[in-house]
N, C-alpha and C positions, 0 to 999 in steps of 0.2 A: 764552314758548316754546310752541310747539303738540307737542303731547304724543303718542305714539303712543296710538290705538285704543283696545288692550288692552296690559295692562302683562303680563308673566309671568314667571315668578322662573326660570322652565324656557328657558335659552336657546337651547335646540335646539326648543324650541317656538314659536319668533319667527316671525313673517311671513316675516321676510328667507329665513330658514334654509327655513322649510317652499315659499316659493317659490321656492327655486333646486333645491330636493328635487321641485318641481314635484305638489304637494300642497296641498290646498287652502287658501285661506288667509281670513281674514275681511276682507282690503282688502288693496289692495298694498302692497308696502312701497316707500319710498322711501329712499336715501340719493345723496349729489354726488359723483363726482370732483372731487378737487382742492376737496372743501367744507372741509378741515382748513388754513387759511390765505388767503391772496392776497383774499378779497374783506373780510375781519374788519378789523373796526381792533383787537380785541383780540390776534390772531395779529402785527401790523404794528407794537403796542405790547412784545410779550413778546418779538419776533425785534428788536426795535433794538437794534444795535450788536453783533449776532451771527451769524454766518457760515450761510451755507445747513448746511451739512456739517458744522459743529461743531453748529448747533442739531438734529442728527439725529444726535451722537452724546452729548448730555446726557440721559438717563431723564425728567429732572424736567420738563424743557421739550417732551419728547416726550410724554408725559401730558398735559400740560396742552392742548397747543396740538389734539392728537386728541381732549378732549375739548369742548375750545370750542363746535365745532359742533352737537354731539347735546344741548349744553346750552340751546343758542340755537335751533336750528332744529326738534327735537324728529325728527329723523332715525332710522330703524329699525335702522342701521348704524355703527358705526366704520369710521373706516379709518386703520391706522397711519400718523402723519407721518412720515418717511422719503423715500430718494430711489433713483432704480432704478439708479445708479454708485456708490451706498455698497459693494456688495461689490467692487467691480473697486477703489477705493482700497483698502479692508481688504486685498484680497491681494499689493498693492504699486504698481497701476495709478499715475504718477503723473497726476493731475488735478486740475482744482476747479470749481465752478462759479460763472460768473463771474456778476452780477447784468446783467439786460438780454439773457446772451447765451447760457445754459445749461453744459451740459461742455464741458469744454475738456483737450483731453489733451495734456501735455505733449511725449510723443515717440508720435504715430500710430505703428501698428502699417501697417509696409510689408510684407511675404512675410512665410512660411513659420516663420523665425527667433525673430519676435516673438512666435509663439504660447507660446513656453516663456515667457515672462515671467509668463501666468498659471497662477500653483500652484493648486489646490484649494485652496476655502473651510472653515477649521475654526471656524465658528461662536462654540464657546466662546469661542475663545482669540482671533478676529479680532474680534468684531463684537457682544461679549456684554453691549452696552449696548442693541442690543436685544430680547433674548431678556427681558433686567431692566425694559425699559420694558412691552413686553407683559404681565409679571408682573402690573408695577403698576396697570395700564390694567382688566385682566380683575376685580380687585378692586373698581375703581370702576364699572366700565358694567354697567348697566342692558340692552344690546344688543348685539348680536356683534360682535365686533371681526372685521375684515376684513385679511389680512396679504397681502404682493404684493413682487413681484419682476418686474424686465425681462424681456422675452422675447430669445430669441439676437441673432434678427438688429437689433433694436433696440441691443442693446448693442455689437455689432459693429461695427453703423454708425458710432458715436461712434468705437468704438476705430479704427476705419479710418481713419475722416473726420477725426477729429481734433476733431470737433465736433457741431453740427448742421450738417445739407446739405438743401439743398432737392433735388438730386440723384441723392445718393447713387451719382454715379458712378465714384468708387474702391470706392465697398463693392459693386457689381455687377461692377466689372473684375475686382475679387478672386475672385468668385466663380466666375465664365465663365472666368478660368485657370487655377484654382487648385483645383476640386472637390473634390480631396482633403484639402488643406489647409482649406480653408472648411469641410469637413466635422468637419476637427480643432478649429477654431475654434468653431465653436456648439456641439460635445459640449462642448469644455471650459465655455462660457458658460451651457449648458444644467444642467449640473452644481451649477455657482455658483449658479444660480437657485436649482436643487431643495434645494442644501444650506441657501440662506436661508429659502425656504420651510418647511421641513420643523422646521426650528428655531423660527420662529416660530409653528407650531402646536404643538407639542411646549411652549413656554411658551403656550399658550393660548389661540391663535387660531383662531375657529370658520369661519372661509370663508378663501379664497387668489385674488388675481387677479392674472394673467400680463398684463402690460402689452408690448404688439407696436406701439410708436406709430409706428412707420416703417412697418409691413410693410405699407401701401398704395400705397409705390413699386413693388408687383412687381408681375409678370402672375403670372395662378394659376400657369400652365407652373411659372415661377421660383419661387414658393411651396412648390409641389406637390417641387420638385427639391432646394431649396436650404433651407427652411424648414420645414417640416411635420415631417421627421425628429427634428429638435432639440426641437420645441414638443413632440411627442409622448415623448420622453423623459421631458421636464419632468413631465405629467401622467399617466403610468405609473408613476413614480415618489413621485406622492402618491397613488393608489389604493388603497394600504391604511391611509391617516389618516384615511378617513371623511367629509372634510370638502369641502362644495360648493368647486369649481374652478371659476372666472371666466376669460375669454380676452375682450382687448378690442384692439382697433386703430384705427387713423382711417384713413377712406379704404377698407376694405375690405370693400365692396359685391361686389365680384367677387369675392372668397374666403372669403364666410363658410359655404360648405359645404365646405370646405380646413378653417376656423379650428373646426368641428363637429366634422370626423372629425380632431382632433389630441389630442381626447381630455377635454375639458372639459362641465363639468354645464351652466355656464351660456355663452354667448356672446353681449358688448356687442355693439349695433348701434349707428353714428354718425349723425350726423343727417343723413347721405345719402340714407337712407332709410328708408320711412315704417316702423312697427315691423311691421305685418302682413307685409310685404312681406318684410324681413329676416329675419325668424321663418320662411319659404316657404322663403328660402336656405338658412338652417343647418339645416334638414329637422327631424324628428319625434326625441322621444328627450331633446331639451335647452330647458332656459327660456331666456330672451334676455331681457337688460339695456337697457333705455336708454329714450327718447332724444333727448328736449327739445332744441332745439339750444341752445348755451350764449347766444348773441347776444341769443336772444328774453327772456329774462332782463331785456336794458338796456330791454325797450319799456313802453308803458302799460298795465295792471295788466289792462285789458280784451284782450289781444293774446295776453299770458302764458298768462291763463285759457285763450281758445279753444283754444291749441297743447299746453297739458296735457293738456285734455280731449279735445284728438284727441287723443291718446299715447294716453291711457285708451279711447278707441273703440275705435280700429284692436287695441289686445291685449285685448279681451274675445274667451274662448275660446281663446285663447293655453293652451298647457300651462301656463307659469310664466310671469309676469312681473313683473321688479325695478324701478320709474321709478326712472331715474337721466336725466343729460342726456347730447346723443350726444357731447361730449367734459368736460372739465374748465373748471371755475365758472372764469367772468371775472373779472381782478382789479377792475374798475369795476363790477360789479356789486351792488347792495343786498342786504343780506341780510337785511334784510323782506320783500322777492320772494323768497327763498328758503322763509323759513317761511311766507310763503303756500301757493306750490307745495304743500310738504307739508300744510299743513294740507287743499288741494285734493284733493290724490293723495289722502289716509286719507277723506274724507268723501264725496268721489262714487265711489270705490268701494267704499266699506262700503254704499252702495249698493242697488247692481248686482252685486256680485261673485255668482257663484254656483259659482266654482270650489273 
C-alpha cells in the first residue's frame, strides 16, 4: 500500500480536510469514487452471495468493505459503502437493485398522489445500521470518512422512471406540468437527504457528498428552476455541522456555476473537462474535486501517468484541490493502477505544491 505523505493523528488536520477548507496543504490528497468495491476482488470475494442492499445494511460488511480501499491503495479518504436509494426503501420505497441494471422501483411514482407515499426519514429508527457502521469505521481510520447522500433530482428520476433512463423523459414531463408538485417532490427528497446526512456526521463523519448523477440531463434554465432550490436546501441545512460539503454530477459542464452557488465547499468536476477550466466555472470561494477520467485507468502505466500529471498541472494555483477521477473506478480496472495514481498524486506534488 502506498502510504499517505504525512500520517496525523489530528483529523481535521488532513490534507483532505484542509483542502476542501481550501488551506494549504503539503500534497494533494487523493481518494476514488466508487474506490469502496467493483474493481477489488476482495470486495467481490466478501459480497458473494449477498445482496447489494442487504450488504449495506450489515455494519460488519460495511466496515470492512469502506475499509479495503485506504488499506490497499493508501487513499487520503474514506467513503462510506452504501447506496443513494437506501433511504427511499427505509422509508417504505418499494425497490431493489437489480445486478447489471441498478434501481428498480416497483410502482413508479405517476402524479401528485404518490408523493405522500414518502414519509420523512427518522434515522434512528429507519436506517441505524448506519449511523453504527460509521461509529465503527471512525474507530478504525486513520483518515476522514467521507458520508453522501443522492441529490433530489437524482432520486426523483429513479422514483419517476422507475429506474435508470437515458432520457429522463417522464421526470422532465413531471416537471414542466407539475411545478408545484415537483417542487413538493424534491423538498420532500431534499429532506431525506439532509436527514441522512446529518446523521451520518452526527456518528462521525468528517466531510458530506451530494451525489446529482443525473443532473447533466438538464439545461441550466431547468437546473436554475427545477433543481438548485432543493440542492440548496440540502446544504443550508448542513451549515452548522462544520464539515466540508462536496456536490458532484456527470455531465455537468454547463452547470457547475448553478452546482457552486447551491451552496457547497467543494464542487466535483467530470472529465468533460479539463480541471482548470471547471475551477473557471464554479467561480472563486470553492475547491473542486476531480478528475482523471475513469477509462484512462484501463491504458498503459505510461498514458495514466501523463493524464494524472495533467490533472496535477492544470490545478496548480487552484484555491483547493482533491484528485479524484471525473466519475467512479471501473469495475475492469486494476487496482495497482490505482495505488500508483496515488502514490503519483502524493509525490509530484509534494513537490511543487506551494499552496
Amino acid at each position: 500500500m502506498g502510504p499517505s505523505l504525512i500520517v496525523t493523528t489530528d483529523l481535521n488536520d488532513s490534507a483532505f480536510l484542509r483542502a476542501c477548507r481550501r488551506e494549504p496543504v503539503p500534497y494533494t490528497p487523493v481518494w476514488f469514487m466508487r474506490q469502496a468495491g467493483r474493481a477489488l476482488p476482495e470486495y467481490r470475494e466478501i459480497r458473494r452471495g449477498v445482496s447489494m442492499l442487504d450488504s449495506c445494511m450489515r455494519p460488519d460488511l460495511v466496515t470492512e468493505i469502506t475499509l479495503q480501499p485506504v488499506r490497499r491503495l493508501g487513499v487520503d479518504a474514506a467513503i462510506l459503502f452504501s447506496d443513494i436509494v437506501l433511504p427511499l426503501r427505509a422509508v417504505g420505497v418499494g425497490l431493489d437493485i437489480v445486478p447489471g441494471v441498478g434501481p428498480v422501483v416497483a410502482e413508479p411514482f405517476r402524479g401528485p398522489a404518490d408523493i405522500d407515499r414518502l414519509r420523512p426519514l427518522e434515522p434512528d429508527e429507519d436506517v441505524p445500521y448506519v449511523a453504527e457502521a460509521v461509529r465503527l469505521l471512525v474507530k478504525e481510520l486513520a483518515v476522514p470518512l467521507i458520508g453522501f447522500a443522492g441529490a433530489p433530482f437524482t432520486l426523483a428520476s429513479y422514483l419517476v422512471e422507475g429506474g435508470a433512463s437515458k432520457t429522463h423523459a417522464r421526470t422532465k414531463a413531471f416537471m414542466y406540468a407539475d411545478p408545484a408538485g415537483w417542487a413538493l417532490l424534491t423538498e420532500r427528497l431534499a429532506d431525506i437527504a439532509l436527514a441522512s446526512l446529518r446523521a451520518q456526521v452526527h456518528a462521525g463523519a468528517s466531510a458530506v457528498q451530494l451525489f446529482d448523477s443525473w443532473a447533466g440531463a438538464l439545461s441550466a434554465a431547468d437546473y436554475a428552476t427545477y433543481v438548485l432550490p432543493a440542492s440548496r436546501r440540502i446544504f443550508a441545512g448542513l451549515a452548522d455541522l462544520g464539515v466540508p460539503r462536496i456536490h458532484f454530477g456527470v455531465g455537468t459542464g454547463e452547470l457547475l456555476g448553478l452546482m457552486g452557488e447551491a451552496g457547497a465547499d467543494v464542487v466535483g468536476v467530470d472529465f468533460h473537462l479539463p480541471i482548470d477550466e471547471g475551477a473557471r466555472r464554479v467561480g472563486p470561494g470553492r475547491a473542486v474535486q476531480g478528475n482523471l477520467d475513469p477509462a484512462a485507468c484501463l491504458a498503459p502505466w505510461e498514458v495514466v501517468a501523463a493524464r494524472t500529471r495533467d490533472v496535477l498541472d492544470r490545478a496548480k494555483g487552484l484555491e483547493g484541490h482533491v484528485f479524484n477521477l471525473g466519475h467512479g473506478v471501473l469495475p475492469e480496472t486494476d487496482p495497482d493502477v490505482l495505488e500508483r495514481v496515488v502514490d503519483l498524486v502524493h509525490t509530484e506534488s509534494a513537490r511543487t505544491t506551494t499552496r
